[in-house]
C-alpha positions in Angstrom: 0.0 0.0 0.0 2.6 2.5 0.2 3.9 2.5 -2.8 0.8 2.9 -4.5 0.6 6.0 -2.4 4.5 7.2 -2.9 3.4 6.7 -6.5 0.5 8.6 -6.8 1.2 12.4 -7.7 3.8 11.0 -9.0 5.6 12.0 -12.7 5.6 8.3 -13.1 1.7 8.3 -12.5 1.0 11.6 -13.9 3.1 9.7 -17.3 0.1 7.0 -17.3 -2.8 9.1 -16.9 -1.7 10.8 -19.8 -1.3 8.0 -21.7 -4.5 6.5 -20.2 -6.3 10.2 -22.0 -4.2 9.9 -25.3 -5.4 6.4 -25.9 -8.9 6.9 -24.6 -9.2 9.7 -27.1 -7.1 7.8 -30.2 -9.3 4.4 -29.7 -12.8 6.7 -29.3 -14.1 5.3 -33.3 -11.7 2.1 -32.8 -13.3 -0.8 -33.7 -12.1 -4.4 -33.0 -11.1 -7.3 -35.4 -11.1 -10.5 -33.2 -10.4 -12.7 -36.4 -8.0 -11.0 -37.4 -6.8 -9.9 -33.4 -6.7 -5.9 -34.8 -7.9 -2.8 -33.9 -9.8 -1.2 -36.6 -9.3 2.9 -37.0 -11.4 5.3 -38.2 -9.1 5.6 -41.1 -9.4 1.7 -42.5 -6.1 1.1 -41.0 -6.1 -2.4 -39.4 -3.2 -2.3 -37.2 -2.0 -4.9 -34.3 -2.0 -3.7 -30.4 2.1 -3.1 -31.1 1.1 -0.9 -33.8 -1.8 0.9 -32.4 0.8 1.6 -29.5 3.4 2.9 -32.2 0.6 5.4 -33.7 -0.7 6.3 -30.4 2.9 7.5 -29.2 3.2 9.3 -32.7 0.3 11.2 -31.8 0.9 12.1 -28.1 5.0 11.1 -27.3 3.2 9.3 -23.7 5.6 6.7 -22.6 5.1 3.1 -25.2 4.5 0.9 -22.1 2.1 3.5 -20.6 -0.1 3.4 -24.0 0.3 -0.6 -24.3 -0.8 -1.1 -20.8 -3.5 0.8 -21.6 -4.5 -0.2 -25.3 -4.4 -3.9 -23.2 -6.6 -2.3 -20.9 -9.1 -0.5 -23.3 -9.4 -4.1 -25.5 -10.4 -6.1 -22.5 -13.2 -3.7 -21.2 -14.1 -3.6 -25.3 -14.6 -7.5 -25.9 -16.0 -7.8 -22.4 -18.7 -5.2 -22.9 -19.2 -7.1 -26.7 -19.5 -10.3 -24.9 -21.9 -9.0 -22.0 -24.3 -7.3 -25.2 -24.2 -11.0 -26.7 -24.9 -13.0 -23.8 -27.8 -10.5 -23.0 -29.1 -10.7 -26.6 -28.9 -14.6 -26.6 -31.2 -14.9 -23.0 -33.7 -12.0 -24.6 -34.3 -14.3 -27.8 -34.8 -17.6 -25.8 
């Protein structure tokens, strides 16, 4: 517990919640590909979580394993939120 605390207010924390904003805002219109395991951008670029991290740091210059952990992040509560919709539409149609 307290190193969570040393590290809040830290530059090391203030790093990821930058990040955290810069991918939030980059992967708004994202789509996912789970065939094809890529994120989809507004632009018709398919591009792979190492890639999306690449164009995210282009963008904003946030630390690359700030924006990964996050990208990581953002794709779980994405499929989990598909899955939940899916699992709800499947009981509604029963």
């Amino acid at each position: 517990m307290d190193d969570f605390l040393a590290w809040l207010g830290s530059q090391e924390e203030q790093n990821s919640e930058q990040a955290l904003f810069h991918v939030m805002d980059a992967l708004n219109d994202c789509s996912v590909d789970p065939a094809e395991r890529v994120l989809v951008w507004n632009d018709g670029k398919r591009l792979s979580i190492s890639q999306t991290a690449q164009r995210i740091y282009t963008l904003s210059n946030s630390p690359v394993p700030h924006i990964l952990s996050h990208v990581v992040s953002w794709l779980e509560m994405h499929m989990s939120q598909k899955v939940s919709m899916n699992i709800r539409w499947n009981n509604l149609r029963l």
